[in-house]
Structure formats: C-alpha cells, structure tokens
C-alpha atoms as a printed R data frame, in Angstrom:
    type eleno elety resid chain resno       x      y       z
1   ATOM     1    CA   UNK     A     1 219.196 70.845 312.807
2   ATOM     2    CA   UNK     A     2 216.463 69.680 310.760
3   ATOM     3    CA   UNK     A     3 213.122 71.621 309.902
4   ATOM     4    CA   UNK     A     4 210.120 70.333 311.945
5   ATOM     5    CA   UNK     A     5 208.622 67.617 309.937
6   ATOM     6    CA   UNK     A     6 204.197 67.224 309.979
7   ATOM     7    CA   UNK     A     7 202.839 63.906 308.820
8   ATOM     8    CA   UNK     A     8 199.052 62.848 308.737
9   ATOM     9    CA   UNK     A     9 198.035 59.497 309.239
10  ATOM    10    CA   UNK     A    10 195.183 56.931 309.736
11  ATOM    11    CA   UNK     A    11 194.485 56.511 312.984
12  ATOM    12    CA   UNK     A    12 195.017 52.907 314.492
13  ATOM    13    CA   UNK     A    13 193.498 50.358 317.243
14  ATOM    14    CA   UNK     A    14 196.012 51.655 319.524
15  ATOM    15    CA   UNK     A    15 194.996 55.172 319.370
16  ATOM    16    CA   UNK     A    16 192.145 54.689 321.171
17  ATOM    17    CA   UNK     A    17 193.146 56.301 324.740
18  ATOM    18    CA   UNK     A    18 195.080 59.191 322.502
19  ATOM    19    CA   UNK     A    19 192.063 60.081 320.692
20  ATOM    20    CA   UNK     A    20 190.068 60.296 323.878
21  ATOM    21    CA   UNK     A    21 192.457 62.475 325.291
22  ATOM    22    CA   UNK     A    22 192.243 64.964 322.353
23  ATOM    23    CA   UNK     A    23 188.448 64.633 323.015
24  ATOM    24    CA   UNK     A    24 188.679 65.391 326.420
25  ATOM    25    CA   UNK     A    25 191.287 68.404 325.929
26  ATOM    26    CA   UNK     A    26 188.819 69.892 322.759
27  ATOM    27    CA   UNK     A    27 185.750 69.707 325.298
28  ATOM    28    CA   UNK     A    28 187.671 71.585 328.078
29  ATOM    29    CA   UNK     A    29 188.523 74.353 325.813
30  ATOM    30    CA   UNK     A    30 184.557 74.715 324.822
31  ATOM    31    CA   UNK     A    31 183.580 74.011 328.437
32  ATOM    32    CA   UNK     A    32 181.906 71.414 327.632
33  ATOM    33    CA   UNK     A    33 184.342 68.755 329.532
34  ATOM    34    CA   UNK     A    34 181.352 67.162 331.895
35  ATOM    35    CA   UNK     A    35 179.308 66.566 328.745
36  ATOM    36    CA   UNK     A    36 181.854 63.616 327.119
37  ATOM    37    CA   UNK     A    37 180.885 60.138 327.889
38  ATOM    38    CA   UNK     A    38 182.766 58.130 325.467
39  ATOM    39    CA   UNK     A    39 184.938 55.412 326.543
40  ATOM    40    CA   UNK     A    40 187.931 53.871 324.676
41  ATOM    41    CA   UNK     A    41 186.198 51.068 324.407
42  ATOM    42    CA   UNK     A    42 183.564 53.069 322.753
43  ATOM    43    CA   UNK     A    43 186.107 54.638 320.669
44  ATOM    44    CA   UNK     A    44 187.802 51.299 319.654
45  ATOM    45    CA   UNK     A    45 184.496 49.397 318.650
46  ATOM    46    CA   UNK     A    46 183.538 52.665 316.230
47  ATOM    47    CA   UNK     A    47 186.847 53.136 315.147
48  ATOM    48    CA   UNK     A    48 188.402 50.010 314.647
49  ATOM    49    CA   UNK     A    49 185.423 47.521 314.201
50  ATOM    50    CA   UNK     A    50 184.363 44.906 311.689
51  ATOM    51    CA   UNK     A    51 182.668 48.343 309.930
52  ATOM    52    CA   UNK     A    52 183.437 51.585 310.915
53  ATOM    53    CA   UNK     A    53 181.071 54.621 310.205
54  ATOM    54    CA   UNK     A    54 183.565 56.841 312.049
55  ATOM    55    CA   UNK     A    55 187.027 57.573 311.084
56  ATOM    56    CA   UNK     A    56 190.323 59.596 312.185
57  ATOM    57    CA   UNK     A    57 193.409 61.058 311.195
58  ATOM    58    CA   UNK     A    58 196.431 61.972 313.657
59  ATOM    59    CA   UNK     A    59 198.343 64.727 313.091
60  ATOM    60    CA   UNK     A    60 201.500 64.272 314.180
61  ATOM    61    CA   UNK     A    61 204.634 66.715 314.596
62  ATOM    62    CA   UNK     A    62 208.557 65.313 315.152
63  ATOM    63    CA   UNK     A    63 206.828 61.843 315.582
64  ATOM    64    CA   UNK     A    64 204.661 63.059 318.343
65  ATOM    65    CA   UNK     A    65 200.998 63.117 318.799
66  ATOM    66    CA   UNK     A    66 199.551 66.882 317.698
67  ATOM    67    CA   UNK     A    67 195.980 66.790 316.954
68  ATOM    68    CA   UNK     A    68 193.103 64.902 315.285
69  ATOM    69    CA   UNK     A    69 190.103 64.858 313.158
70  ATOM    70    CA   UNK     A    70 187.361 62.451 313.605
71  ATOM    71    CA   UNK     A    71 184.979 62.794 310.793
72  ATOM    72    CA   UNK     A    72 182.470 60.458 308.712
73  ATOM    73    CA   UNK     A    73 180.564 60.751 305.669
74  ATOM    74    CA   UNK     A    74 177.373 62.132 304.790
75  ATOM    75    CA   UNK     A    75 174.862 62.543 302.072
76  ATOM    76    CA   UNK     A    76 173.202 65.681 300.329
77  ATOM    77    CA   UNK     A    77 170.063 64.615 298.692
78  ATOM    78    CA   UNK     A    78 170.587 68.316 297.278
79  ATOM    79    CA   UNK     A    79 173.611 67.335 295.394
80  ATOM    80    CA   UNK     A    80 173.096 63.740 294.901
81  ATOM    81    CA   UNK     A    81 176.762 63.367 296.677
82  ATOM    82    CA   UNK     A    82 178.208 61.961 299.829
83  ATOM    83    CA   UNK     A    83 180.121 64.347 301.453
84  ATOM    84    CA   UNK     A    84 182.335 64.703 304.684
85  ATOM    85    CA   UNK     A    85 181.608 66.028 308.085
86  ATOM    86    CA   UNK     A    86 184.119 66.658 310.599
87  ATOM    87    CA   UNK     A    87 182.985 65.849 314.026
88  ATOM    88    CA   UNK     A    88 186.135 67.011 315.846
89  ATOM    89    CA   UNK     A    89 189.543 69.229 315.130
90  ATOM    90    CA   UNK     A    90 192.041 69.492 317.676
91  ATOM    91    CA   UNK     A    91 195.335 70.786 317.321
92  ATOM    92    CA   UNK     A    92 197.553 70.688 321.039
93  ATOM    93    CA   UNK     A    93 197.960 73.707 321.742
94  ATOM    94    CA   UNK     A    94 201.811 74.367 322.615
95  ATOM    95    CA   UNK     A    95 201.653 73.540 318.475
96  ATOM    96    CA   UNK     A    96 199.353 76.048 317.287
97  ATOM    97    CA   UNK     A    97 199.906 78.204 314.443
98  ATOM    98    CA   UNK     A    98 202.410 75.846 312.607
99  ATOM    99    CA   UNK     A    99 200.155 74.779 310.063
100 ATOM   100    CA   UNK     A   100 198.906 71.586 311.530
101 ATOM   101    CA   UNK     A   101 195.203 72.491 311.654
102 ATOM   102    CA   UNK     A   102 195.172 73.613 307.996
103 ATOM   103    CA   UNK     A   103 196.956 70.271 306.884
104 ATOM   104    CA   UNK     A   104 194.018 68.453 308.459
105 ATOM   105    CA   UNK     A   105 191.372 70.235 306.718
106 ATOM   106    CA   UNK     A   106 194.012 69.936 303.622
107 ATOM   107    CA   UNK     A   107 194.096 66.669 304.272
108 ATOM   108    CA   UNK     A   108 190.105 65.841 304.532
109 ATOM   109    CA   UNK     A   109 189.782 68.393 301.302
110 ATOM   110    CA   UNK     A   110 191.950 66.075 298.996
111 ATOM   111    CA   UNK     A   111 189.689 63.164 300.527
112 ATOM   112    CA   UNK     A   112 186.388 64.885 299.203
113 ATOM   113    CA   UNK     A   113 187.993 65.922 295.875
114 ATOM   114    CA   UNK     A   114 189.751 62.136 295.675
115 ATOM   115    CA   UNK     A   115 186.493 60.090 296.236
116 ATOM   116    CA   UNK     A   116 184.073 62.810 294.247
117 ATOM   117    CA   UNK     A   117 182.605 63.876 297.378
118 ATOM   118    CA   UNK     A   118 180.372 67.130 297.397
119 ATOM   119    CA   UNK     A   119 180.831 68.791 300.881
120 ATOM   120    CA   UNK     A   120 183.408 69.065 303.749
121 ATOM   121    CA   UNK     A   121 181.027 70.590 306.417
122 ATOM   122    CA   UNK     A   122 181.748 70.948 310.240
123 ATOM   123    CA   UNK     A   123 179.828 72.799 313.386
124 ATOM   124    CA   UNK     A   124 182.003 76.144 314.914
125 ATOM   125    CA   UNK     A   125 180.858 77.278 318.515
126 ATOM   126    CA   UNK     A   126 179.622 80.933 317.779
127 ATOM   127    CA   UNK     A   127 181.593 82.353 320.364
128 ATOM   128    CA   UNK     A   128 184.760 80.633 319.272
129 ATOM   129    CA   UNK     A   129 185.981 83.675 317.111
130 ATOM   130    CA   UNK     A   130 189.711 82.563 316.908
131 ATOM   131    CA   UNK     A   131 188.272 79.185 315.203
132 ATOM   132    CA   UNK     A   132 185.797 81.141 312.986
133 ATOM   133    CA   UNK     A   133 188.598 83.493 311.670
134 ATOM   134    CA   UNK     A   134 190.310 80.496 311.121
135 ATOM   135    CA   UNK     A   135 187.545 78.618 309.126
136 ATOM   136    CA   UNK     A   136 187.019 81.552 307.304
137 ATOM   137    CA   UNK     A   137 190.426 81.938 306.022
138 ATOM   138    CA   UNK     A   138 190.759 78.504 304.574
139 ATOM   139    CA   UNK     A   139 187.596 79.491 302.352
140 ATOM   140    CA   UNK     A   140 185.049 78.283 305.171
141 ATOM   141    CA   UNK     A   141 181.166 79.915 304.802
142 ATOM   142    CA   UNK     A   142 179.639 80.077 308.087
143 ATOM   143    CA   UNK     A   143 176.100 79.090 307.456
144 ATOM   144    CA   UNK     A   144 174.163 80.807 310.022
145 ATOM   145    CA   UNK     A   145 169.922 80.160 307.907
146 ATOM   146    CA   UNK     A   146 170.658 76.356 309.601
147 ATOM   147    CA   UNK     A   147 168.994 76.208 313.082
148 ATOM   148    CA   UNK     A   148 170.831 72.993 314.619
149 ATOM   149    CA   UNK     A   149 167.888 70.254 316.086
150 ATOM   150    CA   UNK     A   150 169.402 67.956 318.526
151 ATOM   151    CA   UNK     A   151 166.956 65.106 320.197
152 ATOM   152    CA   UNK     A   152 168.713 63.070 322.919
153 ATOM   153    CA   UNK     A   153 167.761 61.213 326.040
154 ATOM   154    CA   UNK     A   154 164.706 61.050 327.549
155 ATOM   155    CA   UNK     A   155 163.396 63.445 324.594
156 ATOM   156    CA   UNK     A   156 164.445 60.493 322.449
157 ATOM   157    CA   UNK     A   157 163.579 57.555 324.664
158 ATOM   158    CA   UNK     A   158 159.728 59.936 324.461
159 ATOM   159    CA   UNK     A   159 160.333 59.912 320.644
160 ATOM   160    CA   UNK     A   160 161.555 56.653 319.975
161 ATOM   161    CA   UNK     A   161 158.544 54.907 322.640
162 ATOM   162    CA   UNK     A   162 160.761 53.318 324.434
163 ATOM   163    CA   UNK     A   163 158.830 50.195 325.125
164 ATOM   164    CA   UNK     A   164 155.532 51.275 322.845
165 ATOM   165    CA   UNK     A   165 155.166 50.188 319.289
166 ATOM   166    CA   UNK     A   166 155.933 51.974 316.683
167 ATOM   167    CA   UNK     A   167 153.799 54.488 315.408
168 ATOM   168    CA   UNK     A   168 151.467 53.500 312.695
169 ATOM   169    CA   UNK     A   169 151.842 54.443 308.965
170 ATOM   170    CA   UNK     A   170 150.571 57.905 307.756
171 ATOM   171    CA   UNK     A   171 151.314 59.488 311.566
C-alpha cells in the first residue's frame, strides 16, 4: 500500500462552497459559528475576481479536501516590506497531527522568503492552548504588547458618517 501522499495547492473558482465549509467548521471549534456571514458568493467574488486581495491554499490528503489557509498580504512601514497574514488555518480534524498544518505554514513561509516578504503574522485565540503550543513550536512568538482594535457596524457606520461629509482637514 502506498504512503499517504499531502499536496498543497491554489485554491480554485470551484472551491468556493469547500472553503466556506472549512470556515464554518474553524468558527464552530472557536464558538464563534453565529458570527460568520460570508457567502460563497462572497467568497467567489474575493477569491476568484478580476483582482483578488484575498487568497487560499487547499491542503489536500489522498486527493481529498484537508484544510485551508486564506491569507493576504500586508505592509510594515517598520520594515519597509510587505508581508503575509494568515486570516484562517484549518486542518479537518480526523487528519490532525499528520503534518498537514505545518506544510501550510511551510508552505506560506517559502511564499514570504520567495517574494522577499518581511512577516508571516496570524491572530491565536488565547485560550486555544493546543494551537499556541503548536505556533510556538514551528518558531511562532506570541506577541501579547499588541492590544487588537476592531471597529465594525454601527461603530463604523458612527465613524465613517454614514450619510455626513467627511470630516474636514486637520480633525
């Protein structure tokens, strides 16, 4: 019989419903299932557009489907360097432990080194201690002097003045 074989590729237009479903299956296991809204129409447009900002890799194990990352680029003013940050890693869980996750953030590493990019960065849950352990045993630096700022709905619609001008110069 042959040894399992793990291949990472592009994702493609016709991933769409597979990546929500990773998604949906990463936000039940941090409880935060009730909070995803995307569609995969949403995911289609962002993904597979005239010019994607957003991109994704599919693990995949035998042939079949065994996790994601979604992940775009950033910039550090700091460095003077894009950089990557990884929205979203999900490995199926039946598949755990076989590497998978660790060829994804392989994968994403080689990407940053490739392209001269200065950072692979990526959010942990604090109470997700299998992850962090994880994280910190591929060489990850949990960087816990960064408060996270967040400004969404009608915070933002406040913000933004929905339907007021825009604020004048100097403010």
């Amino acid at each position: 019989m042959p040894a399992p074989h793990l291949a990472i590729r592009p994702a493609a237009p016709g991933d769409a419903g597979l990546i929500l479903a990773f998604i949906r299956a990463l936000a039940d296991y941090e409880n935060l299932l009730g909070e995803v809204e995307a569609t995969e129409a949403d995911l289609a447009r962002d993904l597979f557009g005239p010019d994607p900002k957003v991109f994704c890799d599919i693990a995949e194990w035998d042939g079949e489907p065994a996790g994601f990352a979604l992940w775009f680029h950033t910039y550090s003013t700091f460095q003077g360097r894009h950089g990557i940050w990884l929205e979203d890693l999900y490995v199926d869980p039946a598949l755990r432990g076989k590497g998978i996750g660790k060829a994804l953030l392989v994968h994403l590493a080689r990407r940053c080194l490739e392209g001269d990019l200065g950072r692979l960065e990526w959010w942990v849950l604090d109470w997700n201690d299998p992850s962090i352990r994880f994280y910190q045993a591929q060489g990850g630096v949990l960087q816990d002097e960064w408060t996270k700022v967040r400004i969404a709905g009608p915070a933002l619609q406040k913000l933004g003045g929905a339907g007021a001008s825009a604020a004048p110069v100097g403010d």
